[in-house]
C-alpha positions as CSV (number, residue, x, y, z in Angstrom):
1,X,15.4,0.2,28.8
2,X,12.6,-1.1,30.9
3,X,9.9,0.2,28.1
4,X,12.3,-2.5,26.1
5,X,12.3,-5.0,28.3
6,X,9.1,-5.6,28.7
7,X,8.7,-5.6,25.1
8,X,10.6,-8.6,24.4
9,X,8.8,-10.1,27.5
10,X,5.4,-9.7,25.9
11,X,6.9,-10.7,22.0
12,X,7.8,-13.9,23.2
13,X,5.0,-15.0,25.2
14,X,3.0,-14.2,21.8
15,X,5.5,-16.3,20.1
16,X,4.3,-19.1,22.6
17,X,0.8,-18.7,22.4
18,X,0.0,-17.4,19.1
19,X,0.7,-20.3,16.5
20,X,-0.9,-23.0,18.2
21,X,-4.2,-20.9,18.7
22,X,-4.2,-19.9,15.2
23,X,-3.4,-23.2,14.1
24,X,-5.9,-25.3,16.4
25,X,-8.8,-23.0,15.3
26,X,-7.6,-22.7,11.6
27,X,-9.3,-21.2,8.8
28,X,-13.3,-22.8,10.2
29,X,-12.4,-20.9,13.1
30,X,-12.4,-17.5,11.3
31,X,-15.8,-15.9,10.4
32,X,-16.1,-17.4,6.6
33,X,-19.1,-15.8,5.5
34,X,-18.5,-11.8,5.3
35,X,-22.4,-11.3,4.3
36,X,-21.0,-10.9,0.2
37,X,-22.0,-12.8,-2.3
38,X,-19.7,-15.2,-4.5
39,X,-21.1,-16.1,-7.7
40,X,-19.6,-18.8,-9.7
41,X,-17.5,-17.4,-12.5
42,X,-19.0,-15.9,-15.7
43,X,-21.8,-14.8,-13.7
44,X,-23.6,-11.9,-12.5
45,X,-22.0,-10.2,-9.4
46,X,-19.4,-10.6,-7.3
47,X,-16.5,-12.3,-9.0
48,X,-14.4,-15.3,-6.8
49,X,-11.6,-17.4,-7.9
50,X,-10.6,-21.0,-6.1
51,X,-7.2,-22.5,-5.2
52,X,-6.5,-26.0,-4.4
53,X,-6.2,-26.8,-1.1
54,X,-3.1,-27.3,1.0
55,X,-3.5,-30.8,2.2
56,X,-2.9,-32.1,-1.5
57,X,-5.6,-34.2,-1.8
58,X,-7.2,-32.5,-4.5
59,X,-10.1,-30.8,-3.3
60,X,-11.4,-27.6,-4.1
61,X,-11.2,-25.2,-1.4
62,X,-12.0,-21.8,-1.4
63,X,-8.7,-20.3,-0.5
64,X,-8.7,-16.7,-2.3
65,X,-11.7,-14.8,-3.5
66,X,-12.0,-12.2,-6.1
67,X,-14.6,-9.5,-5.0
68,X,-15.3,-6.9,-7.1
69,X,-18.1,-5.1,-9.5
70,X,-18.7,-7.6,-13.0
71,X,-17.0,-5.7,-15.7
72,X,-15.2,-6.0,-18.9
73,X,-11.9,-5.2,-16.6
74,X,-13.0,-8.0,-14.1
75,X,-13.9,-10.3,-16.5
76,X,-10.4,-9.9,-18.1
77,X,-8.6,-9.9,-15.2
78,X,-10.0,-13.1,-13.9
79,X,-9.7,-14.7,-17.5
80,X,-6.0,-13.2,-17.4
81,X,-4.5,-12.9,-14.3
82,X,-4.3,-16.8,-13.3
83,X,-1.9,-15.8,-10.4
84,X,-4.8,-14.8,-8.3
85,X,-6.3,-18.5,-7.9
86,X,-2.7,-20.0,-7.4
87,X,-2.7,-19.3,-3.6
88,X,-1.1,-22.4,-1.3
89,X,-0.7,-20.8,2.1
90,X,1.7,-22.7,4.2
91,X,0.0,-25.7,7.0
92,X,0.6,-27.2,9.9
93,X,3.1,-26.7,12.0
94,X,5.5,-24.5,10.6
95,X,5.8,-21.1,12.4
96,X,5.0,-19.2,8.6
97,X,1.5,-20.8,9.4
98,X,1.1,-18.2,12.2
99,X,-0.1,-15.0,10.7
100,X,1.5,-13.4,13.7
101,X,4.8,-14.6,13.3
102,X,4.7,-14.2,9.2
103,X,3.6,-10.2,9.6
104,X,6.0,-9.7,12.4
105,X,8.6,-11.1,10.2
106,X,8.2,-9.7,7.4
107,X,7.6,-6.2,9.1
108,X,10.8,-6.9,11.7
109,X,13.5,-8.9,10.2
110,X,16.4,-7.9,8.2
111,X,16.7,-8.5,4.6
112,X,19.7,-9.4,3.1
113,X,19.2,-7.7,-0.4
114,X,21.2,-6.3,-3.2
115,X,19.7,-4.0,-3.8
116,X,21.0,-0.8,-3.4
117,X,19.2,3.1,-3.3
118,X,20.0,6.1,-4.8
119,X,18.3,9.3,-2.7
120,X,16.9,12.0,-4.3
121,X,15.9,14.9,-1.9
122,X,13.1,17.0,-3.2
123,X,12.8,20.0,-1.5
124,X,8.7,21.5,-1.5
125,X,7.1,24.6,-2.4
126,X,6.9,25.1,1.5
127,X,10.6,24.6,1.9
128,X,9.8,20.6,3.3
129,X,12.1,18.0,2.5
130,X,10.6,15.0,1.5
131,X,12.6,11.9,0.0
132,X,12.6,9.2,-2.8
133,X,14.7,6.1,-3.1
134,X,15.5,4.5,-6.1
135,X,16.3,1.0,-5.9
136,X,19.2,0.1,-8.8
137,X,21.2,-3.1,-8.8
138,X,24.1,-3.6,-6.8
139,X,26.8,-4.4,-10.4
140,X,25.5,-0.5,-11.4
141,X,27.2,1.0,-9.1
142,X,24.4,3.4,-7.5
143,X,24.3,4.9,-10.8
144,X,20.8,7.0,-12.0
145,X,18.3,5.6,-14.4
146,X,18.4,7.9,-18.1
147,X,15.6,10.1,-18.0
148,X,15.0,8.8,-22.0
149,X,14.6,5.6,-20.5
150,X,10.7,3.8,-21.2
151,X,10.9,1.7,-18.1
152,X,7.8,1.6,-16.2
153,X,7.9,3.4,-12.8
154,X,7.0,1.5,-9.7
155,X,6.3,4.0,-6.7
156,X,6.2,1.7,-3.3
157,X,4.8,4.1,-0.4
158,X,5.7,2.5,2.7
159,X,3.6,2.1,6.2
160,X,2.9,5.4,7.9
161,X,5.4,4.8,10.8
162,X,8.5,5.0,7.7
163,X,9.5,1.8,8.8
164,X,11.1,0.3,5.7
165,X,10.2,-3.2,6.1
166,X,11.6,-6.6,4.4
167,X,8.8,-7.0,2.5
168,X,9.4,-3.1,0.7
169,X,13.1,-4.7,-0.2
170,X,11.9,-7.9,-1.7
171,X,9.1,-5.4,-3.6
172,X,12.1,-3.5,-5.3
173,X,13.9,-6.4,-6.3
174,X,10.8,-7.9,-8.0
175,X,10.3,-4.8,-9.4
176,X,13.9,-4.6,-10.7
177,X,13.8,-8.0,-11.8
178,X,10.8,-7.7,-14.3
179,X,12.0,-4.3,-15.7
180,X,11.1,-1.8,-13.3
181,X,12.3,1.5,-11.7
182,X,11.2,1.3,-8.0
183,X,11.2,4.3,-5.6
184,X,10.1,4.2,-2.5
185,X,8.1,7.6,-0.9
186,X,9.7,8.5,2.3
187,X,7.5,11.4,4.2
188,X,9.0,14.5,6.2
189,X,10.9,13.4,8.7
190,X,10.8,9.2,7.9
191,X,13.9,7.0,7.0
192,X,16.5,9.5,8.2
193,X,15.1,12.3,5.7
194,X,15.7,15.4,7.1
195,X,13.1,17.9,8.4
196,X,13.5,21.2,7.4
197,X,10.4,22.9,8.4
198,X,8.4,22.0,11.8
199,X,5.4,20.5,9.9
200,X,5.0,16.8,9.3
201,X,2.7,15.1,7.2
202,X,-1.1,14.5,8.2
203,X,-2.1,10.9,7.6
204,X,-4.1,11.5,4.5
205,X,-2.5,14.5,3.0
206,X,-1.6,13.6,-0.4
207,X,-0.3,17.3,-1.0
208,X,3.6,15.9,-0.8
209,X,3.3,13.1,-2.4
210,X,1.6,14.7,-5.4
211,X,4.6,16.9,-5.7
212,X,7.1,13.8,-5.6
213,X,4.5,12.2,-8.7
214,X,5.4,15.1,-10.5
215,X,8.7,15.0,-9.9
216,X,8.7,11.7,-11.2
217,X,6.8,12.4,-14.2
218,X,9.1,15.0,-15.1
219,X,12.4,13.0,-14.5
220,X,11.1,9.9,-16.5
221,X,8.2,11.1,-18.7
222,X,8.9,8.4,-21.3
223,X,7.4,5.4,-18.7
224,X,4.3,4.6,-17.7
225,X,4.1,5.0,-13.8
226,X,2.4,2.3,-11.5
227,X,1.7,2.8,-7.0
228,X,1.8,0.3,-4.6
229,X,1.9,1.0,-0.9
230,X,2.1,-1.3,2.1
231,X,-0.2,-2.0,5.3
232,X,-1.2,1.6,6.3
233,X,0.5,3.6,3.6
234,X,-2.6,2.8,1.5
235,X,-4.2,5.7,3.5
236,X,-1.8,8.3,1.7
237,X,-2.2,6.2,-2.2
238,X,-6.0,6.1,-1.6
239,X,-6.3,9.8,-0.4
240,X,-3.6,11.1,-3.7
241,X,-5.8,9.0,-6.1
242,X,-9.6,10.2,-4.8
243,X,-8.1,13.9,-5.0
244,X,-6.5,13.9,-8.0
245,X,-9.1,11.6,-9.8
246,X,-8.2,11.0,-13.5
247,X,-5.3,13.2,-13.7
248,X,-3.2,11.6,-10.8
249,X,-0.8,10.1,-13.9
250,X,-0.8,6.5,-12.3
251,X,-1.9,3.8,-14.5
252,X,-2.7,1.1,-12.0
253,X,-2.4,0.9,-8.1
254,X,-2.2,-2.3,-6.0
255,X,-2.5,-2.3,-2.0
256,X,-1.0,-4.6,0.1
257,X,-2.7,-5.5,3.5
258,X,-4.5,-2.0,3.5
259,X,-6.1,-0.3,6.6
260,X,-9.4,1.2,5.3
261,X,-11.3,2.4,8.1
262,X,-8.7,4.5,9.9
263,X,-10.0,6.2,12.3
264,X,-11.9,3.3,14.3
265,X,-8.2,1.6,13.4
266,X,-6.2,4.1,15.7
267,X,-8.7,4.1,18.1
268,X,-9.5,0.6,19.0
269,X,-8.5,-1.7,15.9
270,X,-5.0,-2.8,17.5
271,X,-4.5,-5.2,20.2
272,X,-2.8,-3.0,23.3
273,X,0.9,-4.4,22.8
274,X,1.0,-3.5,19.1
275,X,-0.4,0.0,19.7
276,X,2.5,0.5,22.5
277,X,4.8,-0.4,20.1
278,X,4.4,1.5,17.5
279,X,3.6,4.6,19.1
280,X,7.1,4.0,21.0
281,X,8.4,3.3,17.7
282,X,7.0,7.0,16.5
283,X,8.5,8.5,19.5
284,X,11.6,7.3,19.1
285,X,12.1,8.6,15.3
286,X,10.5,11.6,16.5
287,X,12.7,12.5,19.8
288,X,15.2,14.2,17.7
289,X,13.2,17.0,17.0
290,X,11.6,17.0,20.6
291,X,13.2,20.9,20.9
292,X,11.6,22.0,16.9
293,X,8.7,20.3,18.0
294,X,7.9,21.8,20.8
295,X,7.2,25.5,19.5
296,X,4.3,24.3,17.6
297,X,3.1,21.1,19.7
298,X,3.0,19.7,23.7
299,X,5.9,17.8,23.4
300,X,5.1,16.4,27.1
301,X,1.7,15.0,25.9
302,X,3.4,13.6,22.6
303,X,6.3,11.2,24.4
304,X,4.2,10.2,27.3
305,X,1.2,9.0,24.7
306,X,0.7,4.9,24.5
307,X,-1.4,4.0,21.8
308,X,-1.7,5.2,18.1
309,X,-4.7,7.5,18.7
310,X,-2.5,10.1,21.4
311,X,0.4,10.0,19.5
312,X,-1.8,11.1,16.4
313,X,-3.8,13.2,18.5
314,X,-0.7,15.7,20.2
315,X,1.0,15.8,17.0
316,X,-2.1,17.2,14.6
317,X,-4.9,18.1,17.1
318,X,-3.5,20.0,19.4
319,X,-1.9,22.9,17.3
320,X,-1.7,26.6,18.7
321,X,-2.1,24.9,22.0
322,X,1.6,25.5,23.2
323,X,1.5,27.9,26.6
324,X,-2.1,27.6,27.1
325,X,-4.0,26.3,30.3
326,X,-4.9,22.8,31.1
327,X,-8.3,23.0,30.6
328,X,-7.8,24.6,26.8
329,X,-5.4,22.0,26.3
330,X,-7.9,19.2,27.1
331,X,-10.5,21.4,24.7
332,X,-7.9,21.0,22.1
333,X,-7.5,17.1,21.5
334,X,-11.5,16.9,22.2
335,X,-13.2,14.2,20.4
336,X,-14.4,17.3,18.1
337,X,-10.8,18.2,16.9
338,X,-10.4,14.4,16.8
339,X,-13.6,14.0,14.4
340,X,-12.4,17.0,12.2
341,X,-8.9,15.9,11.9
342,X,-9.9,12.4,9.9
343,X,-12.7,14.3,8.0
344,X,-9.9,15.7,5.8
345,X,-7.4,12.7,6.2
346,X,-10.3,9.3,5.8
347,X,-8.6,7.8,2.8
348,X,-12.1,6.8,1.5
349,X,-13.2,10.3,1.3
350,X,-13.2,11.0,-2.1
351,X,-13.1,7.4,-3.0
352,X,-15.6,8.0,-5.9
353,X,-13.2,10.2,-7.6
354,X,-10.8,7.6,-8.4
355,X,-10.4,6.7,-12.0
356,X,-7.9,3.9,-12.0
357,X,-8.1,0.4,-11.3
358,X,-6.9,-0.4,-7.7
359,X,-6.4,-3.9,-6.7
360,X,-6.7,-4.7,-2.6
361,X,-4.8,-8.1,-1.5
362,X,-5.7,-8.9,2.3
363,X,-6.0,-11.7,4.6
364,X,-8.8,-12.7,6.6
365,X,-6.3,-13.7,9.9
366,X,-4.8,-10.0,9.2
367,X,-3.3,-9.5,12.7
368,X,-2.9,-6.0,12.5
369,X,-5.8,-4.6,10.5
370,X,-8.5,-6.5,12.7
371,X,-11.4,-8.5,11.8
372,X,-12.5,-8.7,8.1
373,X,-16.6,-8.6,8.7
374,X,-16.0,-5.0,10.3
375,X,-12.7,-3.5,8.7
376,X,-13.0,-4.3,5.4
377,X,-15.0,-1.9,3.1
378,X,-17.0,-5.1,0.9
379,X,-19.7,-2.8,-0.6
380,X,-16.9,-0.4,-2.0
381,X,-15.5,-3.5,-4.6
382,X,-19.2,-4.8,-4.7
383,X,-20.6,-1.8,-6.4
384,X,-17.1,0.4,-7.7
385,X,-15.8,-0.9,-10.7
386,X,-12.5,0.7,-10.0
387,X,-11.7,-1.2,-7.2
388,X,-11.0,-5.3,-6.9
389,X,-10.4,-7.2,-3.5
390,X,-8.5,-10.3,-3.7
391,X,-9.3,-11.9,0.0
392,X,-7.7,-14.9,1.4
393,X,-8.1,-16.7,4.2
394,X,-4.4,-17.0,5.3
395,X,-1.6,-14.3,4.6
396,X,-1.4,-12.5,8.1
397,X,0.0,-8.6,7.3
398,X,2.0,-8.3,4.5
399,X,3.1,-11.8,4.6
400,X,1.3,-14.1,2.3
401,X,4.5,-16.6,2.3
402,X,3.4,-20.0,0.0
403,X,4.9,-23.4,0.2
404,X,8.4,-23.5,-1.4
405,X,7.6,-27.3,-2.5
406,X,7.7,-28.7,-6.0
407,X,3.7,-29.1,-5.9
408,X,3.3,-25.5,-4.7
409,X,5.6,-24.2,-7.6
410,X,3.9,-26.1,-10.4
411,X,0.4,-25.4,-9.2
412,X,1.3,-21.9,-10.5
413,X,1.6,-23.0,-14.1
414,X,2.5,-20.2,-16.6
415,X,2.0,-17.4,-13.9
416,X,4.5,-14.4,-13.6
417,X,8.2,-15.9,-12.2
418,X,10.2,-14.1,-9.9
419,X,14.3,-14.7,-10.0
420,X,14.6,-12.9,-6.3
421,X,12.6,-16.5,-4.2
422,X,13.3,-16.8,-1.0
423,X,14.2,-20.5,0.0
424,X,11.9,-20.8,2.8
425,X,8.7,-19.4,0.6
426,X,7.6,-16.8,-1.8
427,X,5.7,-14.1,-1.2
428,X,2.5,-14.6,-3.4
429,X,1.2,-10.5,-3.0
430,X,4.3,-9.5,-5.4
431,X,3.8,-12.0,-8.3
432,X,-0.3,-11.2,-8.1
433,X,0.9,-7.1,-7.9
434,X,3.2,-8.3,-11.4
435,X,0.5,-9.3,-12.9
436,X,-2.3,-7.2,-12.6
437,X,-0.4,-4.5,-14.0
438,X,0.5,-6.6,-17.1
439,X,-2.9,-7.8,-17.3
440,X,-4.5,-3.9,-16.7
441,X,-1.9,-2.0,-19.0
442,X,-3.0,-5.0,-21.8
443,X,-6.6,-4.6,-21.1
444,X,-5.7,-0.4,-21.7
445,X,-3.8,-1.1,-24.9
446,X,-6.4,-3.3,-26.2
447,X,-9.5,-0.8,-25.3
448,X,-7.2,1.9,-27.1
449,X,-6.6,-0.1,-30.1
450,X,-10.3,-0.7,-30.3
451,X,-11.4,2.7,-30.2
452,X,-8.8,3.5,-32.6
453,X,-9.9,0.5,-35.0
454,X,-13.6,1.9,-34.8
455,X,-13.1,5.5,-35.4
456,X,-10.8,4.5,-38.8
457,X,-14.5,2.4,-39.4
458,X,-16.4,5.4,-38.9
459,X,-14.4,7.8,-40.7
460,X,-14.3,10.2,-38.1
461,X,-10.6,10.4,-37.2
462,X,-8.7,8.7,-33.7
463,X,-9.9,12.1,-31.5
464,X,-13.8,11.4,-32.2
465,X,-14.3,7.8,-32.7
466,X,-15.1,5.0,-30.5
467,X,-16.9,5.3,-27.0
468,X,-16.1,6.4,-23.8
469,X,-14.1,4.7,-21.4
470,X,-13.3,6.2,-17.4
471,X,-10.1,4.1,-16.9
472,X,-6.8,6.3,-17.8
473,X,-4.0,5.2,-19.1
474,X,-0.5,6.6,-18.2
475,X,-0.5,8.5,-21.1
476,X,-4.2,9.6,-21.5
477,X,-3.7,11.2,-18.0
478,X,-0.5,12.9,-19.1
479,X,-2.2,15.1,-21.2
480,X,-4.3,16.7,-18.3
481,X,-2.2,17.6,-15.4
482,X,-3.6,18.1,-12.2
483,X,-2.9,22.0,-11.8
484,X,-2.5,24.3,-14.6
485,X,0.3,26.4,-12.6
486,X,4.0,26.4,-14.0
487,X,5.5,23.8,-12.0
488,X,9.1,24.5,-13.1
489,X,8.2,28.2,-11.7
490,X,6.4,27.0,-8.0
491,X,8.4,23.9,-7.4
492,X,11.9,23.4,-6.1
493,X,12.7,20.3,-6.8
494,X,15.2,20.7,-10.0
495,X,17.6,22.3,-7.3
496,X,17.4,19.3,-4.8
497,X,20.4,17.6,-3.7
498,X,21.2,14.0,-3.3
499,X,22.7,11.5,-0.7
């Protein structure tokens, strides 16, 4: 209770002194110049787009930027995808001007959705239980999509905490509302899935998740399947993508507010009273299984931990410790353990294996991923052509509310509508998410058509003709599966049961 009190103690004096420091300093008080070059568009290099500015008096301001390597994608995308220069971050005084109070908002407070979920528990080759949520309509009475159906699948990977957030509700009902299926990944032991087995899932370890793609693929094989994951979930979409490579059967991937550099994040890339709570939020989810737990783990070390990095620490670095002497113990979770632990969970690891365009939407005044010059990978969407970074200068974490004002709204012209606006301000991140997976899956359809069109040309049939190109579509990668094992014969799945 005291842990809680002094919680809300410290929420509200941030509440206090947050928006008026952010506010006074404003944008010229953020580093602006991140060492990248901007060329105009239609140049060589480094694509970036311009919004009007929010004082209305017309002037140009540079208020998103489109970083990325110049290619035919890019160049379509920024030609297409008009969504990403239509940017008008909330002013003044308002308290959605704070990126603070946006993130913490959209992280903390309730959503009143009607949306509704269907569960489907899939149970692993290992016996683990992990979960997916399908988001349906309230009026269809928590009834399952056909498997014959050709809707396109949206998987929405939440944070690494399982905290299912506002801003993952207001994703499903975009999703719904422009044709989607959503389901939303829930890990071992996350948003009251139960565990079965007393392992839980490593930071980076797609293994699960690539189970639960399958799954999907199997259930709906008829629709093309898209990713998008939130704030630190991006660890596990980036780490499934750079493993699995061209065969991960995921047409495009979007990340929202994503934590890149992971391991200097859980270390020191938090202010103190948002490491304290989260790892108390951790420890709370995880004191149910404080008697499992403690066979394989120091459950002592785990609950009295404070920050991110001891939490992560007792629960993965300090296995076959149980019993053993101080002094082994402290060996355990050594800075060595620590260091080999993130060489197999770095989501960037096998970043040059990914063969589908991933799109990156972050905010310079990102409260919770830290300072942009240092946390954010810029020669990655410099020089891969797979990867795009929209940056803005306003947006906090996972907030990017816009101004819900007439001149706001028709400053977005013909771009993607959403039926599901909140009132107060929309949330920009979902209509540019809309539309880069139009604007990709077009690009795809037109490259196939183009290949097709010059083979016919040639004479030399659809399976010879035309030239090579790395991006996969959602069908191109259906035709090589990741493993060539039987998965009706290894995976469990098919029995699983549902809530």
């Amino acid at each position: 209770m005291l842990e809680w009190l002094v919680a809300f103690c410290v929420v509200i004096l941030v509440l206090f002194i947050w928006p008026g420091t952010k506010y006074l300093l404003g944008p010229n008080g953020f580093p602006q110049r991140l060492g990248v070059s901007q060329l105009a568009a239609g140049s060589d290099g480094a694509h970036s787009a311009c919004a009007e500015g929010a004082d209305g008096t017309g002037k140009k301001t540079r208020t998103v930027s489109l970083i990325c390597n110049p290619s035919a994608l890019a160049k379509y995308l920024q030609k297409h995808c008009r969504t990403f220069g239509c940017y008008s971050p909330c002013g003044g005084w308002t308290w959605r001007a704070s990126a603070f109070l946006q993130s913490a908002y959209e992280a903390c407070w309730p959503c009143d959705s009607s949306v509704q979920f269907v569960r489907d528990n899939l149970q692993l080759s290992d016996d683990g239980l992990v979960s997916l949520d399908w988001a349906v309509p309230s009026y269809h009475r928590r009834r399952r999509t056909s498997s014959h159906s050709t809707s396109p699948v949206l998987l929405i990977i939440p944070n690494s905490f399982g905290k299912i957030t506002r801003n993952v509700v207001k994703l499903c009902e975009s999703a719904l509302s422009h044709g989607y299926l959503p389901a939303v990944f829930n890990r071992r032991s996350h948003n009251s899935t139960p565990l079965t087995t007393i392992k839980l899932q490593q930071f980076g370890d797609p293994s699960d998740l690539r189970e639960a793609v399958r799954y999907i693929r199997y259930r709906q094989p008829a629709g093309r399947l898209y990713a998008v994951s939130e704030s630190s979930g991006s660890g596990l979409l980036l780490s499934y993508l750079g493993e699995c490579g061209s065969s991960s059967y995921v047409t495009a991937a979007v990340c929202l507010s994503p934590v890149f550099r992971c391991q200097s994040w859980f270390e020191s890339g938090l202010c103190w009273p948002l490491q304290w709570a989260l790892a108390l939020y951790q420890k709370i989810c995880l004191s149910r299984y404080r008697t499992a737990l403690g066979d394989i783990l120091h459950t002592d070390t785990l609950f009295s931990s404070c920050s991110l990095r001891g939490v992560e620490e007792a629960l993965f670095c300090q296995s076959g410790c149980v019993g053993s002497t101080s002094g082994t113990s402290s060996g355990c979770s050594a800075s060595g353990a620590w260091d080999a632990y993130w060489e197999r969970n770095e989501p960037l690891r096998d970043v040059d294996e990914v063969a589908i365009p991933v799109l990156s939407v972050c905010a310079k005044d990102d409260p919770v991923r830290g300072d942009a010059q240092s946390s954010l990978p810029l020669e990655l969407f410099e020089t891969n052509p797979h990867f795009f970074l929209l940056l803005t200068d306003r947006g906090g974490h996972c907030g990017f509310s816009t101004q819900s004002n007439r001149s706001a709204g028709s400053a977005a012209g013909s771009v993607v509508a959403t039926s599901t606006v909140d009132n107060r301000g929309t949330n920009w991140s979902h209509k540019v998410m809309l539309e880069f997976f139009r604007a990709t899956t077009d690009f795809f359809n037109a490259e196939e058509r183009a290949k097709q069109f010059a083979a016919r040309r040639r004479g030399l049939g659809g399976a010879a003709g035309g030239w090579a190109f790395r991006y996969r579509s959602g069908s191109t990668c259906k035709r090589v599966p990741a493993c060539s094992h039987n998965i009706h014969a290894i995976y469990n799945w098919q029995r699983s049961y549902t809530r």
